[in-house]
PAKOLTI-286792 format. One record per residue (C-alpha): z, y, x; residue number from 1. Coordinates in steps of 0.05 Angstrom, whole numbers, plus 5000, padded with zeros to 4 digits. Layout:
<pts>
+------+------+------+-----+
|   pz |   py |   px | seq |
+------+------+------+-----+
|    Z |    Y |    X | NUM |
...
+------+------+------+-----+
</pts>
This chain:
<pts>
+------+------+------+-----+
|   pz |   py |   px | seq |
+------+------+------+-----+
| 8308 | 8628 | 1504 |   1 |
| 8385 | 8640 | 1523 |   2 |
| 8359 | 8719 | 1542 |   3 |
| 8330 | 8727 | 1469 |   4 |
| 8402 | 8694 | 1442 |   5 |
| 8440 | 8736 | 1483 |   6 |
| 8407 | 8792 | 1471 |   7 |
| 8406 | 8787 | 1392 |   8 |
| 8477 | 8784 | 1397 |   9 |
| 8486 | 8837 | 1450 |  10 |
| 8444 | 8891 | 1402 |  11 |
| 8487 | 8893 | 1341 |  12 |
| 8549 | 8889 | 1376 |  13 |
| 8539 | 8948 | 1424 |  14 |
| 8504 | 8993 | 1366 |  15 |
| 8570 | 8970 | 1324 |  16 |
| 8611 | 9001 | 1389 |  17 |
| 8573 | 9064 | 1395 |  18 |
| 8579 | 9076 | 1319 |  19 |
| 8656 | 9061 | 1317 |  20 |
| 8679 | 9103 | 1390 |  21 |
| 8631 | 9161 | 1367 |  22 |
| 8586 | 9153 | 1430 |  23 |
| 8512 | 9162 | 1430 |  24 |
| 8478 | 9107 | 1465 |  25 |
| 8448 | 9125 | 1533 |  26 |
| 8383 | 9086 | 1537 |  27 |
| 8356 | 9114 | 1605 |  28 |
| 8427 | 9093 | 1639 |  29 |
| 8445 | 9023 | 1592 |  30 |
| 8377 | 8996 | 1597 |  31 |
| 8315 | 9045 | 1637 |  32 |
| 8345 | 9055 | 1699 |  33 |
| 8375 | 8984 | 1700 |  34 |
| 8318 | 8949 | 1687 |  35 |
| 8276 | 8992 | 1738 |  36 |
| 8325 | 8969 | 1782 |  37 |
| 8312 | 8893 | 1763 |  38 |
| 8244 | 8907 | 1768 |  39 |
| 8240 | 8927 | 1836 |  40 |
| 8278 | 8860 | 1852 |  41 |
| 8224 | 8822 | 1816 |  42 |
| 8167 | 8849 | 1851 |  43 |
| 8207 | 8839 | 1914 |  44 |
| 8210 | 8769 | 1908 |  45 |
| 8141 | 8758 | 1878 |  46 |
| 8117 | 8787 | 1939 |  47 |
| 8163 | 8742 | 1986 |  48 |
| 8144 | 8681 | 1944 |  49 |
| 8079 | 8691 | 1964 |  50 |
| 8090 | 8703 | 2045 |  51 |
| 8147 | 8656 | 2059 |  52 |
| 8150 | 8580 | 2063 |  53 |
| 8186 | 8547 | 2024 |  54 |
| 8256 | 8520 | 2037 |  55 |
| 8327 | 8522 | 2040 |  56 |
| 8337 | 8578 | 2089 |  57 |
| 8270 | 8617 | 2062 |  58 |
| 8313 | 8614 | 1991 |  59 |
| 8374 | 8641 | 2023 |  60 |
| 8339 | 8696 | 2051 |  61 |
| 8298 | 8711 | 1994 |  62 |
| 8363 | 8709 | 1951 |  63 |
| 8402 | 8765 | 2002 |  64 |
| 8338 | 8806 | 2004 |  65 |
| 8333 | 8804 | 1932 |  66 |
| 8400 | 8829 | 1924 |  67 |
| 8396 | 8879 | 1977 |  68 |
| 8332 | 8914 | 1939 |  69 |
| 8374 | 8916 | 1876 |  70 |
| 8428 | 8941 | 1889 |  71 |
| 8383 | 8995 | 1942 |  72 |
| 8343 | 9013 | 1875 |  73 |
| 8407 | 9016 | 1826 |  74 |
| 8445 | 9076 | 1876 |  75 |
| 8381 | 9105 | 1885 |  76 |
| 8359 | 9104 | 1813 |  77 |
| 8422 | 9127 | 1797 |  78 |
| 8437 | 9059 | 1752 |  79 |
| 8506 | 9052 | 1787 |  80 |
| 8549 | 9113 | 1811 |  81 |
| 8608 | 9124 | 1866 |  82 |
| 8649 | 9132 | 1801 |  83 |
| 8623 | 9061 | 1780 |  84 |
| 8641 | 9031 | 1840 |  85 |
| 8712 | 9068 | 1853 |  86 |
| 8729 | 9030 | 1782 |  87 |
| 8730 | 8972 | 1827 |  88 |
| 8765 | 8995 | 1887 |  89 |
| 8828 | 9030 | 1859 |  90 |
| 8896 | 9021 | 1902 |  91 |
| 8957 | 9003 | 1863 |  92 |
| 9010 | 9054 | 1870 |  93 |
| 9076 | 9023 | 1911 |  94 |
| 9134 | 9010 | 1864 |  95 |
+------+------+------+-----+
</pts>
């Protein structure tokens, strides 16, 4: 239920955004490529559900792996860019 709430509001408000900063929204790289990239992890762990035990180091594992096959499938889908992650990794310039 919280996904549906979240995103009723998320909808407006981003269409609102695009309409006010003139930008055309980009659904292959806002939501396709994304959620291909969610996917991916889904089926990942659907298919380690099924092999593993479990338990509390079979969750830990499944958790990393999970992680590991998303963020794989969003650099090689193309959902998150060099450019995306340099955003995060700036230096500050000495005063």
């Amino acid at each position: 239920a919280s996904v549906v709430c979240y995103s009723a509001a998320m909808i407006p408000n981003l269409i609102l955004c695009c309409k006010y900063a003139n930008m055309k929204f980009n659904w292959s790289g806002w939501i396709l490529r994304p959620g291909l990239a969610a996917l991916a992890m889904y089926l990942t762990e659907w298919g380690l559900k099924a092999i593993l035990p479990y338990g509390r180091i079979t969750t830990i594992v499944k958790v990393l792996v999970g992680v590991g096959v998303f963020c794989a499938a969003a650099f090689f889908l193309k959902a998150v860019t060099r450019e995306d992650i340099s955003a995060f990794t700036r230096k500050k310039k000495a005063s």
